[in-house]
C-alpha positions in Angstrom: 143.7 59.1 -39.2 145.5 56.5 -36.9 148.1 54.0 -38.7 145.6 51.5 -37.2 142.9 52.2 -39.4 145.5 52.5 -42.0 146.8 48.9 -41.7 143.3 47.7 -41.2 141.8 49.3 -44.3 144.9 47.7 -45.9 144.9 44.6 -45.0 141.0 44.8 -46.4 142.0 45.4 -49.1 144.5 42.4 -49.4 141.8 40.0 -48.8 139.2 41.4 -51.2 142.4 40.8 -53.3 142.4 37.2 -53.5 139.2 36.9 -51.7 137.5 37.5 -55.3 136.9 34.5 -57.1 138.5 33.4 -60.4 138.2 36.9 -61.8 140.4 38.0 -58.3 143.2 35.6 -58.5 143.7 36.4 -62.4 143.8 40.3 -61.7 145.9 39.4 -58.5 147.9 37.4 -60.6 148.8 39.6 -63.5 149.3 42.3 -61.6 152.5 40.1 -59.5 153.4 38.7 -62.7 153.9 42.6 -64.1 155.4 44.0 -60.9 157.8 40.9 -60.7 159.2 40.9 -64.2 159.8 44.9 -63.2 161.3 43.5 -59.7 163.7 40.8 -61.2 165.1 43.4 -63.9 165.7 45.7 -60.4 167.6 43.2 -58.9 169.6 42.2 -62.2 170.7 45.8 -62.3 171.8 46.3 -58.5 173.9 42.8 -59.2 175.6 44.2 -62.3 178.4 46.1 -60.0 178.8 43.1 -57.8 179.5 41.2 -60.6 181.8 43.9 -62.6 183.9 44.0 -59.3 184.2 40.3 -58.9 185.8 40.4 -62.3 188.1 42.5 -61.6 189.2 40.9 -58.1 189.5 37.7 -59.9 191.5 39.3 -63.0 194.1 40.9 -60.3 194.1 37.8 -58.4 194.9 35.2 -61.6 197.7 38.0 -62.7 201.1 36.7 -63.8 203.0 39.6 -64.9 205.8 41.7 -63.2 206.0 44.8 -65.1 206.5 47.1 -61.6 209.3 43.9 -60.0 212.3 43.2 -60.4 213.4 40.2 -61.8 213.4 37.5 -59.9 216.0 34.7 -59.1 215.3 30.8 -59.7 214.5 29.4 -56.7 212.3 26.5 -55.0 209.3 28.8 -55.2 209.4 30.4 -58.8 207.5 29.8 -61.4 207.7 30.3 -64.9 204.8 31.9 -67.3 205.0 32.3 -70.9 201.9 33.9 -72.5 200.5 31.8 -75.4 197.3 33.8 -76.0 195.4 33.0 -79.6 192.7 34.1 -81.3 189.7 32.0 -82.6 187.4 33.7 -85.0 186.9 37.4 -83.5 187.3 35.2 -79.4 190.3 35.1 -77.6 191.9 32.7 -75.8 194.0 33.1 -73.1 196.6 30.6 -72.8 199.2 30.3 -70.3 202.4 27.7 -70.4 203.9 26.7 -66.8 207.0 25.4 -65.6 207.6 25.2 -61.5 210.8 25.3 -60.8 210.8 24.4 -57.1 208.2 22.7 -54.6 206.9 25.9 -53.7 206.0 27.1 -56.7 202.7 28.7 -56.7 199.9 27.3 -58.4 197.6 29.6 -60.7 193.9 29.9 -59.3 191.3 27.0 -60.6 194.1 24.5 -60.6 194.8 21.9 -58.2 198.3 20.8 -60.1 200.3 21.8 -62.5 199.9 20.1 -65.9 203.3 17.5 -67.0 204.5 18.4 -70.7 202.1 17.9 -73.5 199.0 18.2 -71.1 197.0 20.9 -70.7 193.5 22.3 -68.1 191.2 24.1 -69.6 188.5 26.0 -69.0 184.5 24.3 -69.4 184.1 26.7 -72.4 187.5 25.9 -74.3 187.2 21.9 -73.4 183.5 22.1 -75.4 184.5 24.3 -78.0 187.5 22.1 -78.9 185.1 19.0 -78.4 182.8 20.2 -81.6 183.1 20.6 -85.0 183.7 24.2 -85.1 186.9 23.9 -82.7 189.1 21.3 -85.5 190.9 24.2 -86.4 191.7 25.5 -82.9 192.3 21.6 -81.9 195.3 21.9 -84.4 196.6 24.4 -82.8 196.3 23.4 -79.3 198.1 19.7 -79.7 197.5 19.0 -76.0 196.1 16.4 -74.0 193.0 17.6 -72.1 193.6 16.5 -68.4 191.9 18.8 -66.2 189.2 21.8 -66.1 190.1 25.5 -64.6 188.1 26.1 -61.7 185.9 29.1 -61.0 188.3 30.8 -59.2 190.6 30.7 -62.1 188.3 31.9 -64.6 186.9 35.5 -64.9 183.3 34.4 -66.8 181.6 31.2 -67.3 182.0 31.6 -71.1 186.1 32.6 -71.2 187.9 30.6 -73.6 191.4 29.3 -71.8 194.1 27.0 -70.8 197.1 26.1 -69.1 199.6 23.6 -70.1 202.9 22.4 -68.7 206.3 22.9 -70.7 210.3 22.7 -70.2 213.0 24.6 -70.5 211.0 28.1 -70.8 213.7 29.5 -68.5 216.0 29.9 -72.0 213.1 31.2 -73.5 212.5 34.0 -71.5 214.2 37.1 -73.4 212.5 35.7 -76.7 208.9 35.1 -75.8 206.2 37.4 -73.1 206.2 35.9 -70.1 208.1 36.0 -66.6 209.7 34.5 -64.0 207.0 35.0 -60.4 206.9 33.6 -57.2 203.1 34.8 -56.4 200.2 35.3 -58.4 198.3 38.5 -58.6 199.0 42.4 -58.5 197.9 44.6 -56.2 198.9 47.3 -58.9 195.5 46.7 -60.7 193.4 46.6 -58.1 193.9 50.2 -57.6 192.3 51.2 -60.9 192.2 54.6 -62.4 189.5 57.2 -62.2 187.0 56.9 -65.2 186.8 59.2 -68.2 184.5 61.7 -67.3 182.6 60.8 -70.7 182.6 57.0 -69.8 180.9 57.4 -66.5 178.2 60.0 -68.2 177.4 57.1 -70.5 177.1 55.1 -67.6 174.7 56.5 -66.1 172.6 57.5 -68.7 172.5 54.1 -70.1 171.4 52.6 -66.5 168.7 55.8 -66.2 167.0 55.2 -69.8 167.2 51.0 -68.9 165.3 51.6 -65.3 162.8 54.4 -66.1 160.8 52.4 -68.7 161.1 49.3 -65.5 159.7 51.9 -63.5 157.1 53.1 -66.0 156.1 49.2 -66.6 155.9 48.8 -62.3 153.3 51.7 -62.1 151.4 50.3 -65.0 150.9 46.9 -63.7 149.6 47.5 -60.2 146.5 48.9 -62.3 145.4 46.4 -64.3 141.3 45.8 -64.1 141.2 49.2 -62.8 137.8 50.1 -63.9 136.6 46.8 -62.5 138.2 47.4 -59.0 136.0 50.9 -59.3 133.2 49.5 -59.6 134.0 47.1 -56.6 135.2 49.8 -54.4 131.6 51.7 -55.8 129.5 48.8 -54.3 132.0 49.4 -50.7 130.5 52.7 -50.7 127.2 51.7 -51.7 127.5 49.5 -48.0 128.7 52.4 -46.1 132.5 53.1 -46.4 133.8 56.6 -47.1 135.6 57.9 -50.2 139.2 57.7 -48.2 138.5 54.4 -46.6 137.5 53.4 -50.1 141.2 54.5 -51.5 142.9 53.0 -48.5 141.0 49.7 -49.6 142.1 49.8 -53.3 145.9 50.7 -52.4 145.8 47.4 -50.0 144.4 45.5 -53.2 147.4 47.0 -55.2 149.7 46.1 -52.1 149.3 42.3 -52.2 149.6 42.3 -56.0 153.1 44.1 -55.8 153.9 41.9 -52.3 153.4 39.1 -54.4 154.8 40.5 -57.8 158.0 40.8 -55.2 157.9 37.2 -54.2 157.4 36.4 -58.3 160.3 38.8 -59.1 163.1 37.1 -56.7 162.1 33.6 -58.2 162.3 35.4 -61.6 165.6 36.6 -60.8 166.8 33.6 -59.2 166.3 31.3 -62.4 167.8 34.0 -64.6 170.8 33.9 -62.2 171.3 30.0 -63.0 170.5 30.8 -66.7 173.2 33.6 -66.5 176.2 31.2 -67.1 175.3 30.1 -70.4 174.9 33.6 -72.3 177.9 36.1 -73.1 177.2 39.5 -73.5 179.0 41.7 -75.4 182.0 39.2 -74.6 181.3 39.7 -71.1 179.8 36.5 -69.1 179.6 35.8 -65.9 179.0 33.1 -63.0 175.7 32.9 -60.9 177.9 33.6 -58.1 178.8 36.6 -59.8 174.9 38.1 -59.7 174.6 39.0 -55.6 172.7 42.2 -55.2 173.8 45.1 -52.9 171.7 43.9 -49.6 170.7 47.6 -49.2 169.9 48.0 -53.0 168.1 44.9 -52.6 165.9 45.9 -49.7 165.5 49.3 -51.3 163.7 47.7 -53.9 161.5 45.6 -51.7 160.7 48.8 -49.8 160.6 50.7 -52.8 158.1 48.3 -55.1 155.2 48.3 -52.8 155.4 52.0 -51.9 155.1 53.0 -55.5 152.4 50.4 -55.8 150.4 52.3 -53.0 151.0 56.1 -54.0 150.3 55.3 -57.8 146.9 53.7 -56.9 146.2 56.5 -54.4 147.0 59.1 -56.8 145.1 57.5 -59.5 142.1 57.8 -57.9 142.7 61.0 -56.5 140.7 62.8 -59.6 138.0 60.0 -59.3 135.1 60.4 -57.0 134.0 56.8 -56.1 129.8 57.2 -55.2 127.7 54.0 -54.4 125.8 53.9 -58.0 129.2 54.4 -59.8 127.8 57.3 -61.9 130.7 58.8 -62.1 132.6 56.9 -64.6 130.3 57.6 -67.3 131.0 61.4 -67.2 133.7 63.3 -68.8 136.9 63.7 -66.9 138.4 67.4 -65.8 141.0 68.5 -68.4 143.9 67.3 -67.6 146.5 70.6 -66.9 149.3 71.3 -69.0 151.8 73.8 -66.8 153.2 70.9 -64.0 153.9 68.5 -66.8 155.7 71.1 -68.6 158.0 71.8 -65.6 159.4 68.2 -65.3 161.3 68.4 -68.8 162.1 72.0 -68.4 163.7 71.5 -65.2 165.6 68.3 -66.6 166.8 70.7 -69.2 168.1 73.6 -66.2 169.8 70.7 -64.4 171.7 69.3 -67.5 172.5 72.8 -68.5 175.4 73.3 -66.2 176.7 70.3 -67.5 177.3 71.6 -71.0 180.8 71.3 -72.5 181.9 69.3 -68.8 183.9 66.1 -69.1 187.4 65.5 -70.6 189.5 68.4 -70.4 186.6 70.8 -70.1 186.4 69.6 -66.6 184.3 67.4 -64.6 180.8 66.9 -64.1 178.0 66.4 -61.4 177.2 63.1 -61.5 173.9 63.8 -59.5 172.8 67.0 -62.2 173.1 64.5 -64.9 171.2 61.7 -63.5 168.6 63.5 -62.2 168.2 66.0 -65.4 167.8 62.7 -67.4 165.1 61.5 -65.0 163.2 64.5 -65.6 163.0 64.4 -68.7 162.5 61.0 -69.1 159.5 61.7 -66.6 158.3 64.4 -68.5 157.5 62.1 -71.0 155.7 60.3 -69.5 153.9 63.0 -68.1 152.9 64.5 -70.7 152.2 62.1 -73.4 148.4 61.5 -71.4 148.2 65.6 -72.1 149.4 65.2 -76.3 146.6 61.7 -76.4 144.0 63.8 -74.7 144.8 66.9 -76.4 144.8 65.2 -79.8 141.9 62.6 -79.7 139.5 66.2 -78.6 139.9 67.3 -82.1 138.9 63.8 -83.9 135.8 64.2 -85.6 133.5 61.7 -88.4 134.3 58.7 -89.8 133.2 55.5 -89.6 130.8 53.6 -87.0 133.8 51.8 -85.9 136.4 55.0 -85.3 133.3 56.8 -83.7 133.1 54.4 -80.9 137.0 53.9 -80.7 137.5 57.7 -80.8 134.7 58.5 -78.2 136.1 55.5 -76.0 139.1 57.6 -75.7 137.8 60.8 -75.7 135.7 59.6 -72.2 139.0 57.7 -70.9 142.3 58.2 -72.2 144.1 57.5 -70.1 144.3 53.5 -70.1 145.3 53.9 -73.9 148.5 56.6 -72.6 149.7 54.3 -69.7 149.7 51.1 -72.7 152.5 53.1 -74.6 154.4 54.8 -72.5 156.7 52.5 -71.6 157.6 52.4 -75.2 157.6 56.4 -74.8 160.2 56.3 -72.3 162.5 53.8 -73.7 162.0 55.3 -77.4 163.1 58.4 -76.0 166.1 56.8 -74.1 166.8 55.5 -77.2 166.9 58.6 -79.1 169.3 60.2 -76.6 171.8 57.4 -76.1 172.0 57.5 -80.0 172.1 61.5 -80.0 174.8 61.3 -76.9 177.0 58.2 -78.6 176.9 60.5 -82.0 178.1 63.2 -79.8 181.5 61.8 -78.8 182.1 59.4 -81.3 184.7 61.9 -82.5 186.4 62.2 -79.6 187.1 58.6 -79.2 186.9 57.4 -82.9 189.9 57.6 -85.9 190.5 56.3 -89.1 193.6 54.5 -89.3 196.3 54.8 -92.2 196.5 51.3 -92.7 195.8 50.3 -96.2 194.1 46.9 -95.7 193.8 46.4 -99.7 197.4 45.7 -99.1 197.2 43.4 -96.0 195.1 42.3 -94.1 197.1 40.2 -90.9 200.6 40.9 -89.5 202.8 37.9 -87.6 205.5 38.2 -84.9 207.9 34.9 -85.4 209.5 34.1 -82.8 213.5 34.1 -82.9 214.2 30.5 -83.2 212.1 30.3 -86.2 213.7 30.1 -89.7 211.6 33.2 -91.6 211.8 31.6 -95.6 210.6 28.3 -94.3 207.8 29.5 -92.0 206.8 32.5 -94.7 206.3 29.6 -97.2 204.1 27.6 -94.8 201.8 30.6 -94.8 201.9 30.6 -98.4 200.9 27.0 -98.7 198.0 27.7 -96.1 194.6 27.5 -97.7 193.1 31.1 -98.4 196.3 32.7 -97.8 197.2 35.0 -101.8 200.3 37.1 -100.7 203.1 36.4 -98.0 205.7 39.2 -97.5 208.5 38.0 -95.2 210.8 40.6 -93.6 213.8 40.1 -90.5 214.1 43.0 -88.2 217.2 43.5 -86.0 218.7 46.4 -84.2 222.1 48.2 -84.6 224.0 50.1 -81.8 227.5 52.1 -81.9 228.3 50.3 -79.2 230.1 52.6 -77.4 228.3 53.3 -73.8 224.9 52.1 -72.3 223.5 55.0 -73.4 224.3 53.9 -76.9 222.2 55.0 -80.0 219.7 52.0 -81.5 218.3 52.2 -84.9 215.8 49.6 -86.2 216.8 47.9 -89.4 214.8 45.7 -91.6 215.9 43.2 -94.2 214.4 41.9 -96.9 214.8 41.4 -100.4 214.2 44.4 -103.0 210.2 43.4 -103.7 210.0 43.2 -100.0 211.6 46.5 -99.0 209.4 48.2 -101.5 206.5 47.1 -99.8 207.6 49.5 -97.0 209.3 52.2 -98.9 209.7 54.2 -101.7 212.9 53.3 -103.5 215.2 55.0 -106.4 216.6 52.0 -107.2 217.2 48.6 -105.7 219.7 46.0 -106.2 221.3 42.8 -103.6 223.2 44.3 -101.1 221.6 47.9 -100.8 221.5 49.8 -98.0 218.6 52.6 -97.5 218.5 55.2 -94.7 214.8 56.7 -93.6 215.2 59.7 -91.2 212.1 61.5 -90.7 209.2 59.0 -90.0 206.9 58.9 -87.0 209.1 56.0 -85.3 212.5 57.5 -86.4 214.6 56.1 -83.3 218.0 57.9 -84.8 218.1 61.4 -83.3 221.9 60.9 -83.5 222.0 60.7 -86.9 223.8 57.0 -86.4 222.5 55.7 -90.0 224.8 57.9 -92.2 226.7 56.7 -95.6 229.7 54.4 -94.9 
């Protein structure tokens, strides 16, 4: 057969597709609508590492910190940074306060000048947060004037909460508060991330495998819709004296124009959710539209990808279905459907993932391609073999009721319409079940109960230095909400001696407030107690001894 008579047949088959009246354009019509719901969730997925990598690019390029340099002198193109992050009900906000101290002073990406004293840019999300009702308590503690918004290019998603503001004399604050003194932004140190955790990028994986098999489940069931219809069609082709492969050729063109179209559907689809994508946060993740560019060669895999599939399926569909000009055909009872193929999809998902077992961590690494492609089979399998379990179990229905005699019979003649309805579900059900059964599985691992006793307390607070501690501990006491306050000093104490001196902690607080740490014989004003022992005991030298 010459690929002439292949593209004619085809293309035959593309014009009996919307070449059919009303009842053409709405079979064409669900069938694109179907493929390009499956096509816009394809090209979501290829744009999700895109958009993971420009979030990291833009997090290394925004970074202030210097934790590999060495200080740096003042100079005309220094700048200093003092974190002033907060939290606002479970969301962070990432708050940054700048002083240039030269000309040359670089500016932070999204800004185009630095904010004066008392001023502050902030982010589109922060500015309407603090603009409603829900942000007066956050308003209270941001006493800035709003001047400017952070640009794009500053801001890692669409939905990130922060601001910068302008301040003086942070250089004497510099030993007392996080922050630093830089003369560039950005680090190449992150950029240059570490390897994942071999149990991560297994979850990965099998997370984007369960989300794209039922896609690819849904795909294959749309480019048949009305396929008992199109039989009798391609029935009345042979009736006017085409042949039984011409006659498939002529269907899969028909299914080739639906998923062409579905295609053209499915990039407008995914175009308006990529708009739509800056006002949703997921997971505390958001992201720009800019964000959301596909892989150009994921992208045109998909476009080659869609309408191939959309050809074999309808080709292999009716590759148990012999098409004659009266049609009689679909009125007898289909061949059993065998058993032993569908039983060697899961079975050799099983043999592939075997290997696998007890890999990862520090067992060892894994085969990322075993594990993906195990999962597919048996994810395949399923839907393999659930036609085989509905065929299998609607043979041995029996009596009943008018009603259940026509439904059972319907889908003892025909079962397999009902089978390709659910399994979609099938496949994401069992996805389901084994992200559950593989998150149960190493929840151990990376899950512990802490020996905090939050009966006790429930929030701790750093003050800063410059802060009197009885004042500011009765301010929380006088805050709305607040029951207990327990205020304690910390200092450190050193022999003094050489710079390799030995440094104990020591904590002060009255006798109510040290007992809320320790156990105590006895306490009066002017005690001193020793610990040795504890998990944090920074006195190998024994330098906390009587007297």
């Amino acid at each position: 057969m010459s690929a002439g008579q292949w593209g004619r047949d085809l293309a035959m088959g593309a014009r009996f597709a919307f070449a059919g009246g009303r009842e053409g354009w709405i079979r064409a019509l669900l069938t694109a609508v179907g493929v390009g719901l499956g096509v816009a969730l394809l090209l979501l997925t290829t744009a999700v590492p895109n958009a993971l990598a420009e979030r990291d690019r833009r997090e290394e390029a925004r970074s202030d910190h210097t934790f590999s340099q060495q200080e740096i002198p003042k100079a005309d193109n220094t700048l200093i940074v003092l974190d002033t992050d907060t939290t606002f009900r479970d969301r962070d906000v990432r708050g940054r306060m700048l002083e240039p101290e030269g000309p040359r002073a670089p500016l932070p990406p999204g800004l185009a000048e630095f904010p004066a004293k008392g001023e502050m840019a902030v982010s589109p999300a922060l500015k309407e947060l603090l603009g409603s009702d829900d942000g007066k308590l956050l308003r209270e503690r941001l006493p800035y004037r709003i001047t400017g918004t952070i640009g794009e290019q500053g801001l890692i998603g669409s939905q990130e909460l922060a601001y910068f503001t302008g301040g003086q004399g942070l250089a004497d604050r510099l030993g007392s508060a996080s922050g630093a003194r830089i003369d560039r932004f950005g680090n190449a140190d992150l950029a240059a991330s570490d390897p994942w955790d071999p149990v991560l990028l297994l979850l990965v994986l099998v997370v984007f495998v369960v989300l794209l098999m039922p896609v690819a489940v849904f795909i294959a069931a749309a480019v048949r819709f009305g396929g008992e219809r199109r039989d009798r069609r391609l029935a009345a082709l042979r009736l006017v004296g085409s042949d039984s492969r011409m006659t498939r050729r002529i269907a899969a063109g028909e299914a080739l124009a639906g998923s062409v179209l579905g295609l053209v559907l499915g990039t407008g689809f995914f175009l308006l959710g990529r708009q739509l994508a800056a006002s949703f946060e997921v997971f505390r993740v958001s992201v720009f539209p800019s964000y959301l560019n596909p892989s150009p060669l994921l992208a045109a895999l998909v476009a080659l990808a869609v309408p191939t599939a959309a050809v074999l399926v309808t080709l292999l569909a009716l590759r148990g279905v012999v098409i004659e000009p009266l049609g009689v055909v679909r009125t007898a009872r289909p061949a059993r459907r065998r058993l032993w193929w569908r039983l060697l999809l899961p079975l050799g998902g099983l043999a592939l993932l075997f290997p696998m077992v007890g890999q990862g961590g520090d067992e060892g690494t894994f085969n990322q391609y075993l594990v993906v492609g195990g999962v597919m089979l048996l994810l395949v399998g399923v839907t393999a073999l659930l036609p085989w379990v509905v065929e299998t179990v609607v043979a041995r229905l029996g009596s009943g009721g008018v009603a259940w005699q026509l439904a059972v019979r319907r889908l003892q003649l025909s079962s397999g319409a009902a089978a390709r309805m659910v399994n979609g579900i099938a496949v994401a059900v069992a996805g389901a079940i084994a992200l559950q059964m593989l998150f149960a599985g190493v929840e151990g691992t990376y899950t512990a109960a802490t020996r905090y006793d939050v009966s006790r307390a429930q929030m701790q607070v750093h003050v800063p230095d410059d802060l009197e501690l009885a004042s500011t501990a009765q301010k929380f006491r006088d805050t709305k909400g607040v029951r207990k306050v327990t205020a304690m000093g910390e200092t450190y104490l050193s022999d003094g001696r050489s710079d390799t001196d030995a440094i104990i902690q020591v904590t002060v607080g009255d006798c109510a407030t040290l007992r809320e740490v320790a156990t105590l014989p006895s306490c009066r004003d002017g005690d001193v107690f020793a610990v040795h022992g504890g998990e944090y005991d920074t006195d190998p030298a024994g330098l906390a001894q009587p007297g």
